[in-house]
Each structure stands twice: as C-alpha cells, then as structure tokens.
TIVO-2410 file (N, C-alpha, C; in nm, 3 decimals):
# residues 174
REC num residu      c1      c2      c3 atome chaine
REC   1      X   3.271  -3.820   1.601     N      A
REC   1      X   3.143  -3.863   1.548    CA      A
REC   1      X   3.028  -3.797   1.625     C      A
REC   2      X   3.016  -3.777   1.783     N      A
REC   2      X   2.940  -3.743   1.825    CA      A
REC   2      X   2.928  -3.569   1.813     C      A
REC   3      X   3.077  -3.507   1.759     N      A
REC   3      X   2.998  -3.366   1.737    CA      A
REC   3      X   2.954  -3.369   1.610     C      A
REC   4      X   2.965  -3.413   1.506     N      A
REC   4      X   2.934  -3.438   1.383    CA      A
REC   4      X   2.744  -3.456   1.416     C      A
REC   5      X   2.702  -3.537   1.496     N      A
REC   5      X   2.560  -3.553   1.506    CA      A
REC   5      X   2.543  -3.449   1.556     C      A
REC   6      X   2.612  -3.398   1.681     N      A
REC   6      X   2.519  -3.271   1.753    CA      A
REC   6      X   2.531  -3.180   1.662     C      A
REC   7      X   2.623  -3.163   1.552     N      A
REC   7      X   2.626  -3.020   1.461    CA      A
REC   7      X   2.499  -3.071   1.404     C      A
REC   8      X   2.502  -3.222   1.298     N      A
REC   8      X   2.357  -3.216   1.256    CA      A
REC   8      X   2.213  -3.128   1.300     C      A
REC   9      X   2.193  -3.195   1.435     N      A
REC   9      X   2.090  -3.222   1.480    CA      A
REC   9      X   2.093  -3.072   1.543     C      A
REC  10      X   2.197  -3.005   1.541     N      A
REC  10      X   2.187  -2.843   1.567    CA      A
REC  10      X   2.128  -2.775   1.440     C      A
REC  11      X   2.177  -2.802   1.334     N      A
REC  11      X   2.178  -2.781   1.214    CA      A
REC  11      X   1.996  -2.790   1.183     C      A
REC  12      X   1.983  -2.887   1.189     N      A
REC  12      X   1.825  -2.935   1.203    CA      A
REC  12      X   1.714  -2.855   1.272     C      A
REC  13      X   1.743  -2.811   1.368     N      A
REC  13      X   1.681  -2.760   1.500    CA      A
REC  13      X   1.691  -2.656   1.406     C      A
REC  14      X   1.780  -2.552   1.361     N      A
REC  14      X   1.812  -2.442   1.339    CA      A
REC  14      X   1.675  -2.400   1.186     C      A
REC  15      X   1.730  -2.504   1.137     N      A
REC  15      X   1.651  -2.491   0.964    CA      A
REC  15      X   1.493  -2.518   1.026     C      A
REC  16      X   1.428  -2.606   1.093     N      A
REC  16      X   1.333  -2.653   1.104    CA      A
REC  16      X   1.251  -2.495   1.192     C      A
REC  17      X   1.333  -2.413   1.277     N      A
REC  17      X   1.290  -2.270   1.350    CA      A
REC  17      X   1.242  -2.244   1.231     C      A
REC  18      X   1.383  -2.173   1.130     N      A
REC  18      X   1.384  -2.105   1.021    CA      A
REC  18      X   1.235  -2.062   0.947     C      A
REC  19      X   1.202  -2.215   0.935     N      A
REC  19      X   1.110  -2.222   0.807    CA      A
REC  19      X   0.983  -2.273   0.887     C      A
REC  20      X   0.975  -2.236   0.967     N      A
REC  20      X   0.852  -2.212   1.062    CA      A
REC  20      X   0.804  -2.116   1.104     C      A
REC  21      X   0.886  -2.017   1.101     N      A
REC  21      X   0.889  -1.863   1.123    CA      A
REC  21      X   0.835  -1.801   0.989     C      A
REC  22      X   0.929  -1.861   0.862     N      A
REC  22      X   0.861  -1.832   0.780    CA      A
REC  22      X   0.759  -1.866   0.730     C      A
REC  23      X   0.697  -1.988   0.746     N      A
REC  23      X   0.555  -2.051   0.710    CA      A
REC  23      X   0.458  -1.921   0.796     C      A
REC  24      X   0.491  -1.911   0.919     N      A
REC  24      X   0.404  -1.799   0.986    CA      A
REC  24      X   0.364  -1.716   0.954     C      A
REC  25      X   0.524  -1.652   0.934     N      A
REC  25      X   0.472  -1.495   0.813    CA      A
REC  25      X   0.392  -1.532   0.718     C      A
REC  26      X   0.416  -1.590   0.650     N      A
REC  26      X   0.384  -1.619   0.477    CA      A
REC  26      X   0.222  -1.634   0.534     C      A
REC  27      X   0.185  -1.738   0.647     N      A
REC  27      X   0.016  -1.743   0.644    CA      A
REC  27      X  -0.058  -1.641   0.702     C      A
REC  28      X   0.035  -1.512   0.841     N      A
REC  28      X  -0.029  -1.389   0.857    CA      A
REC  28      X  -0.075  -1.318   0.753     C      A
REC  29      X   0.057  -1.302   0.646     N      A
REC  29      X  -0.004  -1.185   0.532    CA      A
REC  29      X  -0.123  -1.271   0.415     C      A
REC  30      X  -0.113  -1.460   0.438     N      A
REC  30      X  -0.214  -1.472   0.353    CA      A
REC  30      X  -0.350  -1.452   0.383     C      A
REC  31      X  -0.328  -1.452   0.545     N      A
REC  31      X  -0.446  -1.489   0.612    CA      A
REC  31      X  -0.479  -1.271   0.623     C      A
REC  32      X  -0.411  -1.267   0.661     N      A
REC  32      X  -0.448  -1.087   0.674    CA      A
REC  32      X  -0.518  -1.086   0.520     C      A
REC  33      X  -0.437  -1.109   0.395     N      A
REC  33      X  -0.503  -1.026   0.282    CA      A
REC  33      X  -0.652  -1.095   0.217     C      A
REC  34      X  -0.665  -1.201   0.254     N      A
REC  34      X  -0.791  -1.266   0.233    CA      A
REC  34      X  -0.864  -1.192   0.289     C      A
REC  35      X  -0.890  -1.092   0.407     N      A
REC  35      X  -0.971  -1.007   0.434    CA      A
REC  35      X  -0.948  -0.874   0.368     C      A
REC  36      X  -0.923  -0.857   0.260     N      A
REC  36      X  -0.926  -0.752   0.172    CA      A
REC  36      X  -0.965  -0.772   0.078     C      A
REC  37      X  -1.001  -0.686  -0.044     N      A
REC  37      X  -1.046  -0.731  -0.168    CA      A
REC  37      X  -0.984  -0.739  -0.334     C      A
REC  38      X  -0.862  -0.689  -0.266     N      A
REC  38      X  -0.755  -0.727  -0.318    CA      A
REC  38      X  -0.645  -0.833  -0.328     C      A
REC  39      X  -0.665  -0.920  -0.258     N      A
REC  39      X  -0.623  -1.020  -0.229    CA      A
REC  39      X  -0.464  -1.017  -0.309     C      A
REC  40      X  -0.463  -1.030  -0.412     N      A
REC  40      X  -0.318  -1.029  -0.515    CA      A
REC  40      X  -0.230  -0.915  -0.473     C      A
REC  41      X  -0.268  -0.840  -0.486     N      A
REC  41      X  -0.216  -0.688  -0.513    CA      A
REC  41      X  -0.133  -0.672  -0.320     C      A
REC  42      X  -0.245  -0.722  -0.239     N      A
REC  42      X  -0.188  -0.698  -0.074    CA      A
REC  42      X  -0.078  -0.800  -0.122     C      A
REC  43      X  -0.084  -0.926  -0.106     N      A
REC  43      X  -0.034  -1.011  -0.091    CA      A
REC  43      X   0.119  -0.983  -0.155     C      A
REC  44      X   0.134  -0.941  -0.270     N      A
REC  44      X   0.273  -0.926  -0.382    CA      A
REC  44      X   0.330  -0.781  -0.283     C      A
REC  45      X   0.242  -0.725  -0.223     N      A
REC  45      X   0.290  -0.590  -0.162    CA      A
REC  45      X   0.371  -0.562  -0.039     C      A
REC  46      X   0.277  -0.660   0.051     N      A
REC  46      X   0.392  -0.759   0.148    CA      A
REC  46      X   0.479  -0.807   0.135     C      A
REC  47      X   0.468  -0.889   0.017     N      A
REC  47      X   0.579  -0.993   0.021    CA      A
REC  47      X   0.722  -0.984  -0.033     C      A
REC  48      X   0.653  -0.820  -0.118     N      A
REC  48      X   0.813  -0.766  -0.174    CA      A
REC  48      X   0.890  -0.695  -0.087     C      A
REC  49      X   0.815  -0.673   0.081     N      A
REC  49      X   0.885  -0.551   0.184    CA      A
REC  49      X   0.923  -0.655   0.251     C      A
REC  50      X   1.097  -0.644   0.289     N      A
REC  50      X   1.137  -0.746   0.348    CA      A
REC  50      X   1.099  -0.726   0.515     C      A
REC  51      X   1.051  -0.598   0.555     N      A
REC  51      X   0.972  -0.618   0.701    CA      A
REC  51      X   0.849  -0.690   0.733     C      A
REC  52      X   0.813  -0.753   0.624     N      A
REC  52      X   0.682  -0.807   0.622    CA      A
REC  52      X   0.716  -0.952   0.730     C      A
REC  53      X   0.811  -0.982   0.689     N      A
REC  53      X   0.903  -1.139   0.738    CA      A
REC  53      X   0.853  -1.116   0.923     C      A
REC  54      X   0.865  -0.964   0.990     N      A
REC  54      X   0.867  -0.985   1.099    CA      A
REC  54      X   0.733  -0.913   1.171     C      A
REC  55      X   0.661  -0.889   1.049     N      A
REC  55      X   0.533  -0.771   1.114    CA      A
REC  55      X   0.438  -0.829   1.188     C      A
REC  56      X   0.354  -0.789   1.209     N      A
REC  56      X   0.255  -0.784   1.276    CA      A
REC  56      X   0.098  -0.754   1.180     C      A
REC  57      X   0.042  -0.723   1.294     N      A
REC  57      X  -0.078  -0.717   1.138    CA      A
REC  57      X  -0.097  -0.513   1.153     C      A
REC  58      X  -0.056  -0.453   1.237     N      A
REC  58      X   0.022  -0.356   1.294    CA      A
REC  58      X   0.147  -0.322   1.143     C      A
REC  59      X   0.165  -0.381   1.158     N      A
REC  59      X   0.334  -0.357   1.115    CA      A
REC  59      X   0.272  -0.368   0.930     C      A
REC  60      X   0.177  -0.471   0.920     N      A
REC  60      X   0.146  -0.483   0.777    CA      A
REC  60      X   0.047  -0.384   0.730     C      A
REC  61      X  -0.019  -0.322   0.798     N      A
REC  61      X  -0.077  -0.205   0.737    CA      A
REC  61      X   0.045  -0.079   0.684     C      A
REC  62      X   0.146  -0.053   0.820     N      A
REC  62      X   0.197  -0.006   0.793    CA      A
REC  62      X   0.304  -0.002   0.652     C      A
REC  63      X   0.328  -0.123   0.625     N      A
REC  63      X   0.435  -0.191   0.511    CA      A
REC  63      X   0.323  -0.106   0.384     C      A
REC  64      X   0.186  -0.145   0.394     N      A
REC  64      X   0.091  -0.087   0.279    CA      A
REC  64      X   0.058   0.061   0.304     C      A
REC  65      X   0.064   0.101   0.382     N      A
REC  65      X   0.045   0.262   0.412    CA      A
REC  65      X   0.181   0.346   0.341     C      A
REC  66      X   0.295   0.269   0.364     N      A
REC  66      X   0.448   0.356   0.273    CA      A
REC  66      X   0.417   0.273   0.150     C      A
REC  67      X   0.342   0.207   0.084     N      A
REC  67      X   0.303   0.130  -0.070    CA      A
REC  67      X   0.206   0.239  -0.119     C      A
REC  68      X   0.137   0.303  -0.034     N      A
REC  68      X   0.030   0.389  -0.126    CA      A
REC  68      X   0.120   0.527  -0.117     C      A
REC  69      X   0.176   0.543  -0.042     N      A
REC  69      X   0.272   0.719  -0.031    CA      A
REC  69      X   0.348   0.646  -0.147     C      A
REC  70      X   0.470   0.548  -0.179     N      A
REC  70      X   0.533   0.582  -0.265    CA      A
REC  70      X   0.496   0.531  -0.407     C      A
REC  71      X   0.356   0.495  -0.441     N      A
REC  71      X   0.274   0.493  -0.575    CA      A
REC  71      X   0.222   0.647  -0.580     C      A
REC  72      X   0.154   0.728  -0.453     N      A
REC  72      X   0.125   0.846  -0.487    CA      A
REC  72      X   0.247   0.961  -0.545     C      A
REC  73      X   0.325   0.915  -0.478     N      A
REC  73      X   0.447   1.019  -0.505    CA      A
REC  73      X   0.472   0.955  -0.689     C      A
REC  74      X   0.510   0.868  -0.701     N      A
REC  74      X   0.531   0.851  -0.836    CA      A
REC  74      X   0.405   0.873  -0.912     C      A
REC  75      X   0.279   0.837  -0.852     N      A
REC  75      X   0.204   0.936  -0.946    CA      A
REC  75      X   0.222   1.065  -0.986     C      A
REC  76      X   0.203   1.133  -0.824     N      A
REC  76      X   0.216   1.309  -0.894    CA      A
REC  76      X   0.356   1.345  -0.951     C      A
REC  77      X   0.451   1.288  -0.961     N      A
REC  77      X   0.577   1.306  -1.043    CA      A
REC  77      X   0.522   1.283  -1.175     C      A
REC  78      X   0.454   1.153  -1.239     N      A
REC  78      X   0.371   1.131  -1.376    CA      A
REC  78      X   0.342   1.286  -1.374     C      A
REC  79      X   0.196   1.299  -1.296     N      A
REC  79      X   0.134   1.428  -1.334    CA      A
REC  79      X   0.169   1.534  -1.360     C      A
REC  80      X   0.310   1.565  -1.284     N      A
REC  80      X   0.370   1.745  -1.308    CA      A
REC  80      X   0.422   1.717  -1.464     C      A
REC  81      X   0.500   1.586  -1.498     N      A
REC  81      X   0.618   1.565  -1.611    CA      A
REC  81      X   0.446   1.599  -1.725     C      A
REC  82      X   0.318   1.562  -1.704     N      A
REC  82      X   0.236   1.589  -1.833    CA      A
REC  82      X   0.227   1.731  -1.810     C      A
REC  83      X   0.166   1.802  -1.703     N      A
REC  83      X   0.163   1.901  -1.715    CA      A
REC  83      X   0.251   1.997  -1.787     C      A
REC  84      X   0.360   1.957  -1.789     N      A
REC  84      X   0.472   2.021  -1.863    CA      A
REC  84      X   0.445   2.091  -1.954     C      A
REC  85      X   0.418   1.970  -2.064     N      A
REC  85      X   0.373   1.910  -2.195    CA      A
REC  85      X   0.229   1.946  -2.249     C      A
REC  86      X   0.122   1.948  -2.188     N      A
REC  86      X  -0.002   1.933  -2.206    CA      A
REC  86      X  -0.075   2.027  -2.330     C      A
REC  87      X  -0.097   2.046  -2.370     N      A
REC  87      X  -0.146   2.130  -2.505    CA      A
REC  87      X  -0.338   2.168  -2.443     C      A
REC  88      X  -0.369   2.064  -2.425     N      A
REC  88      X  -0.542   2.069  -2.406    CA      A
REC  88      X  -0.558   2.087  -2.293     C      A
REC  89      X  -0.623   2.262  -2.250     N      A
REC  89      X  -0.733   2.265  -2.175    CA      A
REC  89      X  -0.784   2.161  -2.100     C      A
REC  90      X  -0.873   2.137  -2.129     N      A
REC  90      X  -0.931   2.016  -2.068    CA      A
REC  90      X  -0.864   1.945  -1.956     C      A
REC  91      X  -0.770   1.900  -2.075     N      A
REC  91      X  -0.679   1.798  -1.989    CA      A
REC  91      X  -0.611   1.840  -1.893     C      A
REC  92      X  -0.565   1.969  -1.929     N      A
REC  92      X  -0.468   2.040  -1.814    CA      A
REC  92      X  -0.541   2.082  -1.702     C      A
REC  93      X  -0.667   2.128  -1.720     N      A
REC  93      X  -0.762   2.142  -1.555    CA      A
REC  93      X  -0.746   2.003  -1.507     C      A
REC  94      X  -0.808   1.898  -1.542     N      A
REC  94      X  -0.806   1.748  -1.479    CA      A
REC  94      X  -0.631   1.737  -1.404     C      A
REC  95      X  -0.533   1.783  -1.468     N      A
REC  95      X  -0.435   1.735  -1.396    CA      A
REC  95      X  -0.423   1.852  -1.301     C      A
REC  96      X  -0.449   1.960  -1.299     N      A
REC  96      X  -0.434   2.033  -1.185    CA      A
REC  96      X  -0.516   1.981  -1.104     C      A
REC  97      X  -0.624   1.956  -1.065     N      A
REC  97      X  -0.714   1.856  -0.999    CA      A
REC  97      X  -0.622   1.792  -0.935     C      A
REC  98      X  -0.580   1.695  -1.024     N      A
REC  98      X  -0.518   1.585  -0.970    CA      A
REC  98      X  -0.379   1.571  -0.889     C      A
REC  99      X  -0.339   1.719  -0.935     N      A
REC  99      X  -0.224   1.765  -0.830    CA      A
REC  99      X  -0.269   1.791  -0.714     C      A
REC 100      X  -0.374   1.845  -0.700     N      A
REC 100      X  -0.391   1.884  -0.528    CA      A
REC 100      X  -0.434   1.790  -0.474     C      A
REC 101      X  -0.565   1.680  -0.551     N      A
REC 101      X  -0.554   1.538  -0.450    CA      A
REC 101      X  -0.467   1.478  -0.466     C      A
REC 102      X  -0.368   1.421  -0.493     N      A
REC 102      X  -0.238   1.398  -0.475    CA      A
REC 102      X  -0.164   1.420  -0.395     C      A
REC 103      X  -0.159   1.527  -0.359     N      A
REC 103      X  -0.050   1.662  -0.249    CA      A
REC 103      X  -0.127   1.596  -0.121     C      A
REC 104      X  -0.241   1.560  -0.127     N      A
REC 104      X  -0.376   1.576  -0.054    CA      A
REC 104      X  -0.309   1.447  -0.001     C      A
REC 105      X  -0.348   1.335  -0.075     N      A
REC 105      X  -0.267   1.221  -0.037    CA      A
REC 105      X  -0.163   1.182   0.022     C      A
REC 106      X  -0.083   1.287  -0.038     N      A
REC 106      X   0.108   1.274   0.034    CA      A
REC 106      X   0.130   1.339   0.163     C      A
REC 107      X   0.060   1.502   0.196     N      A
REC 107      X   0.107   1.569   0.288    CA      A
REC 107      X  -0.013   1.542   0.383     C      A
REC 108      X  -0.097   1.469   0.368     N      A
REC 108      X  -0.231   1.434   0.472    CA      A
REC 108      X  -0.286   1.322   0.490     C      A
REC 109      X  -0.319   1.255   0.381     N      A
REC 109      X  -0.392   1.125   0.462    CA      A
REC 109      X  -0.294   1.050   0.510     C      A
REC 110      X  -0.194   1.012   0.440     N      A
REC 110      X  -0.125   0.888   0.433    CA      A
REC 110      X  -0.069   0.922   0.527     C      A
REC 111      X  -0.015   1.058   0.606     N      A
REC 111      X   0.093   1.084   0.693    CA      A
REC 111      X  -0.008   1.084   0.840     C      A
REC 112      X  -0.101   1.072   0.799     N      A
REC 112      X  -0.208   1.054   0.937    CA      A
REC 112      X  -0.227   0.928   0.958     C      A
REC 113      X  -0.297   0.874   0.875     N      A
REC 113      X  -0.245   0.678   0.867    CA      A
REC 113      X  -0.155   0.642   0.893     C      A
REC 114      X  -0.065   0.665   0.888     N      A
REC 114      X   0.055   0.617   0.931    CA      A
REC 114      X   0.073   0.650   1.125     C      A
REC 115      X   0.057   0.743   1.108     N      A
REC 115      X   0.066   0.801   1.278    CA      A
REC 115      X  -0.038   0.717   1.354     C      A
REC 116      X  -0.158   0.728   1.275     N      A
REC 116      X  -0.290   0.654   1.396    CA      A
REC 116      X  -0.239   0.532   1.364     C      A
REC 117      X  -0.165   0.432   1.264     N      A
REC 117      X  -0.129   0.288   1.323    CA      A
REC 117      X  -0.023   0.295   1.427     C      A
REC 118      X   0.062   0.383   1.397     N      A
REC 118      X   0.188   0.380   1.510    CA      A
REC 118      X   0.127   0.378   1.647     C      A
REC 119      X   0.014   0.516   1.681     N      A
REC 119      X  -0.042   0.578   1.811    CA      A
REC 119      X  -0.171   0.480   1.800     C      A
REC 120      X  -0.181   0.335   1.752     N      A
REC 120      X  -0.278   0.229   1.781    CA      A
REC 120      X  -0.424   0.302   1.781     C      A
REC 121      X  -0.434   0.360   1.669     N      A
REC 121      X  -0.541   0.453   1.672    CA      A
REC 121      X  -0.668   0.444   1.534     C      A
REC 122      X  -0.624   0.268   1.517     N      A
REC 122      X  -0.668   0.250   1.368    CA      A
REC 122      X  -0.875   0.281   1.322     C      A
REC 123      X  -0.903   0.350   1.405     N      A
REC 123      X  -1.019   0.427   1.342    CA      A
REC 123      X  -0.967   0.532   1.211     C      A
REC 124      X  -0.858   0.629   1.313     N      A
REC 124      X  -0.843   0.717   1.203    CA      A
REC 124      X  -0.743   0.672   1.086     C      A
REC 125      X  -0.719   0.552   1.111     N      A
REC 125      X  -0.583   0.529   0.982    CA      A
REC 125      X  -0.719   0.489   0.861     C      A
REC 126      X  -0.827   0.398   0.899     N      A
REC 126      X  -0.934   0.365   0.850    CA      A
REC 126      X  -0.955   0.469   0.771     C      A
REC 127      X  -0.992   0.588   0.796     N      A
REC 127      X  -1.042   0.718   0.745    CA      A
REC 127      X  -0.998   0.749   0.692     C      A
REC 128      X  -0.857   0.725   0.707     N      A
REC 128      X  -0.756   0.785   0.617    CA      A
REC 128      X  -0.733   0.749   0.526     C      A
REC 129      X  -0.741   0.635   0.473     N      A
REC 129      X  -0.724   0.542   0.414    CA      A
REC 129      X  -0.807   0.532   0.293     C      A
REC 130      X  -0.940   0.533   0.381     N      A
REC 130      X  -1.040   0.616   0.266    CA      A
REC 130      X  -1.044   0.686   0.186     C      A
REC 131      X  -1.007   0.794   0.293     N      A
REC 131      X  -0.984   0.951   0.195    CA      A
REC 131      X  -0.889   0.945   0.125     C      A
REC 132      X  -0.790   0.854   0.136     N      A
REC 132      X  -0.657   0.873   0.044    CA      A
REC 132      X  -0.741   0.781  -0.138     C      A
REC 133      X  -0.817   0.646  -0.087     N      A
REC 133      X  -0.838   0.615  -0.236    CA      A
REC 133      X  -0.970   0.723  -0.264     C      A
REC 134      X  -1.048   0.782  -0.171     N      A
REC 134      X  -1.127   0.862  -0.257    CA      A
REC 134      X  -1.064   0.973  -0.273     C      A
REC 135      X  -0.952   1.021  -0.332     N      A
REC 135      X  -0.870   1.145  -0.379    CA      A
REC 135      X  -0.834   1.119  -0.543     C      A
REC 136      X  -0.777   0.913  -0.495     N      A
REC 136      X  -0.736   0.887  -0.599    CA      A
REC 136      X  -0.860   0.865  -0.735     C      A
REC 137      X  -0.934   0.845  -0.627     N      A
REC 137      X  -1.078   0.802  -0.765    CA      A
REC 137      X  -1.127   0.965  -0.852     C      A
REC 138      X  -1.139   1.043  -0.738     N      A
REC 138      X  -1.199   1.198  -0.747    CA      A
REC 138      X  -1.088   1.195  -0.852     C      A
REC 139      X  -0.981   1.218  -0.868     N      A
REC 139      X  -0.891   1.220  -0.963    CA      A
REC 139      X  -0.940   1.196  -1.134     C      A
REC 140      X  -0.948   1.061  -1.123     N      A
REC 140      X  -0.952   0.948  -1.209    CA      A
REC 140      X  -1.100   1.053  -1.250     C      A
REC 141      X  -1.207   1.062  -1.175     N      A
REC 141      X  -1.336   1.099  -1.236    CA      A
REC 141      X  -1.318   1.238  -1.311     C      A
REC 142      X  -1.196   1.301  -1.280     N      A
REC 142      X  -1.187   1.428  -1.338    CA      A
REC 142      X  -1.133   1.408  -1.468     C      A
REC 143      X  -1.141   1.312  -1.540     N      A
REC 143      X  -1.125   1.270  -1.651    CA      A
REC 143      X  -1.272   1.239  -1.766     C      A
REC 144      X  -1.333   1.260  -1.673     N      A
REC 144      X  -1.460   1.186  -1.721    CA      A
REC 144      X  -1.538   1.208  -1.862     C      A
REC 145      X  -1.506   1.328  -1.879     N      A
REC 145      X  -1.558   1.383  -2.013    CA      A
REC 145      X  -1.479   1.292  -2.170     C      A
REC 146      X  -1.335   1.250  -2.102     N      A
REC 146      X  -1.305   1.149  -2.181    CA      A
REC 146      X  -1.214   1.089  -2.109     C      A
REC 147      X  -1.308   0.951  -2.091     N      A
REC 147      X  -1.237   0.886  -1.987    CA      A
REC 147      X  -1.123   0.754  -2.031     C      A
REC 148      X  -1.189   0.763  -2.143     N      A
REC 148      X  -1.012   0.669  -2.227    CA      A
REC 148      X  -0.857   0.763  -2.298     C      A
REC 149      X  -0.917   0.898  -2.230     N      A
REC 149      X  -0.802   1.016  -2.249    CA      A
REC 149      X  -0.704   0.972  -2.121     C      A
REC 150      X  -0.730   0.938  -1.992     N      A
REC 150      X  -0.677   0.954  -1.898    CA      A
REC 150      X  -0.589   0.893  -1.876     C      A
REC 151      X  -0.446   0.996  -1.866     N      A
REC 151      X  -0.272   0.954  -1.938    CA      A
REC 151      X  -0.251   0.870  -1.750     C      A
REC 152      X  -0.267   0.887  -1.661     N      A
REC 152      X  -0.269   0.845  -1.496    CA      A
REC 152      X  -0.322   0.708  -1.458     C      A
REC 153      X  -0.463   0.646  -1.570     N      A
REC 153      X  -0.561   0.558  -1.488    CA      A
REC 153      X  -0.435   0.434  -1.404     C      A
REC 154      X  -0.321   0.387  -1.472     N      A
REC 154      X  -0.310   0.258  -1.367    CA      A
REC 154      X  -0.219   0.373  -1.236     C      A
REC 155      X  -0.186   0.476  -1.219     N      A
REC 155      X  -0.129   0.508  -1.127    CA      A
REC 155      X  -0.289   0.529  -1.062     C      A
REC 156      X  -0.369   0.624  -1.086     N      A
REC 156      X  -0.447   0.606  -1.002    CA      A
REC 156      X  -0.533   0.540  -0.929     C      A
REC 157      X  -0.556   0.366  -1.053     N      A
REC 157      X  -0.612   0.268  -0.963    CA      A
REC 157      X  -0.496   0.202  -0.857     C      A
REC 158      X  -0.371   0.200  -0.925     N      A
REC 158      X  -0.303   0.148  -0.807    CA      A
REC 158      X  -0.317   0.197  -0.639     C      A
REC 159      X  -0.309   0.355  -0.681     N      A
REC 159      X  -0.323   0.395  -0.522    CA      A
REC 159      X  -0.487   0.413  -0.492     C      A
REC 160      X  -0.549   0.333  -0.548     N      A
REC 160      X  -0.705   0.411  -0.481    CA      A
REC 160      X  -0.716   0.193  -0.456     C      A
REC 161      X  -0.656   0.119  -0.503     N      A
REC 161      X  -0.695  -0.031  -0.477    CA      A
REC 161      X  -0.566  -0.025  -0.349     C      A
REC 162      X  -0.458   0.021  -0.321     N      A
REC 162      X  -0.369   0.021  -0.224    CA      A
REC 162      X  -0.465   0.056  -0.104     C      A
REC 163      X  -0.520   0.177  -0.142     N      A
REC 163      X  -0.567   0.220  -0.029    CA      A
REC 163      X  -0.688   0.190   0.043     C      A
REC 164      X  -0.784   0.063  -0.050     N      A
REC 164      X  -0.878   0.001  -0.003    CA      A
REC 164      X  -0.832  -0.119   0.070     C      A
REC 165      X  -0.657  -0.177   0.039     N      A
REC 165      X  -0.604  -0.252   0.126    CA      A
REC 165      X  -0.578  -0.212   0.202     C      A
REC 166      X  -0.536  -0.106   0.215     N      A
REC 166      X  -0.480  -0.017   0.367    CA      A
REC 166      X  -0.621  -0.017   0.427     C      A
REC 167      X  -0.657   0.008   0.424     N      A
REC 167      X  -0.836   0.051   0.497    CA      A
REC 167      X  -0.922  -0.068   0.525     C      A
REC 168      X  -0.903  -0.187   0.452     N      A
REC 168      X  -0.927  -0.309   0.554    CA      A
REC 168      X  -0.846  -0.384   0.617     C      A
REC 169      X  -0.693  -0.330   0.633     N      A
REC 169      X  -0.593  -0.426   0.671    CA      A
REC 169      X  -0.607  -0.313   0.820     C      A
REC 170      X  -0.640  -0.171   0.812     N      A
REC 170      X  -0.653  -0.109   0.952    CA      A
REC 170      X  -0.771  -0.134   1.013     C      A
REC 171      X  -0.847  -0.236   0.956     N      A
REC 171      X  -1.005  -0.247   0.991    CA      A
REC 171      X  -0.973  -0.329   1.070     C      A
REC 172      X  -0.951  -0.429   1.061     N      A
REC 172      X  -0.875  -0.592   1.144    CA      A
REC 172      X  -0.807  -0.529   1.292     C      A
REC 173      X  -0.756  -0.393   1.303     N      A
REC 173      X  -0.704  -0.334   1.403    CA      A
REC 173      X  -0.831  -0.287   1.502     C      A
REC 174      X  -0.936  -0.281   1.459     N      A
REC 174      X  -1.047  -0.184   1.628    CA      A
REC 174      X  -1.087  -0.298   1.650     C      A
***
C-alpha cells in the first residue's frame, strides 16, 4: 500500500512539473508575441516548432527566422514554376524581380539573422529582418501596374508579416 501512494504521489509530482513547464512555454511565446503585430501568425508559428517547448526568447526568434527562410524558399520555388509558364512581359519582368529579392532573402538576410541571434548580436538580426520583409514587399510592389494580377501575394505577405515578427521578436533582444 505504501508504494502504491509513493508511486501516486511520484506520479503527481511528475505530471504537476510537466504541465508547468508547459504553462511556461505556452505564456513565453504568448507573452513574447503580444509584442509583435502579428500576434496570430507568431503565435501558430511557435507553436507548430516543437523547439518552441524549450526556447528562449533567443531560441524563438530563431524558430521564426527558419519560418521566414522556409516560406521564402517555397516562395521562390512558386516563382521559377510561373516563370516557366509565363506568356506576359510584364509579368515576367515582375517575377524576375522577384527572383533576386528572394535569392536576396535566402542567401543574405535571413542567413545573417540567424547568425547575429546565435553571435547575441540582435541589432543586426533586427536589420535583417527588415530587409528580408522589405524584399518581400519590393516584390509584391513590382506588381503594381496590376496589382490583382499578382500570382505570389499570400507567399509574399507571409514572408514580409514573418519577417516583421522576426524583427520585433529580435527587438526584445538589445
């Protein structure tokens, strides 16, 4: 009988850590994304990376810094598969555009953001961060002549609203 209680009351001890640890997490990333202006979008972004469970607020930029690289990458994959295809002028300058800020995005900001959170350096992840959603917007504006033509807009708001979470979730860092 008496190990029967101590398993309980081990048992207890154990679940009661558990879900205290997780209440923690769960209120860092609520409490982190309330200082963004995205609030939804951080929040579902975290909560689908199972490293989020142990991050930091360090660790949660980072979780959103590989969220905007792998929306950019599936963007410019969208963009080459139209290019393919494309018939109109027009349209086909705008996506060449949008290939190089893109590239711009993948082989530079994001890979610098990422480094200045690692090397605790979150001025430049800030910057980066920037420059990564103003690539994605510059993009989006290269549509402008007809801007309900534009075959990209939710890839490109995704990574230009990612990257305004990235850029106040590295703000919380200086």
């Amino acid at each position: 009988m008496t190990k029967i209680i101590s398993l309980f009351i081990l048992e207890a001890v154990f679940c009661f850590t558990f879900f205290t640890v997780s209440y923690s997490d769960i209120n860092l990333i609520q409490t982190t994304c309330k200082k963004t202006p995205f609030y939804d979008l951080c929040v579902l972004t975290l909560k689908s990376d199972p490293r989020s469970s142990t991050a930091d607020v360090s660790g949660l930029a980072r979780i959103v810094a590989d969220s905007v690289k792998a929306k950019a990458i599936a963007t410019l994959n969208q963009i080459s598969a139209l290019l393919n295809s494309v018939k109109d002028p027009t349209l086909e300058k705008a996506l060449e555009g949008c290939i190089v800020s893109y590239n711009t995005i993948i082989q530079a900001d994001i890979p610098v953001a990422i480094d200045a959170i690692e090397k605790n350096n979150p001025k430049f992840a800030v910057q980066s961060a920037t420059d990564a959603g103003n690539e994605a917007q510059a993009c989006e504006n290269s549509f402008a002549e007809k801007p309900s033509n534009s075959p990209i807009f939710s890839g490109n708001k995704a990574v230009h609203d990612l990257s305004v979470v990235l850029q106040s979730i590295a703000s919380l860092l200086l």
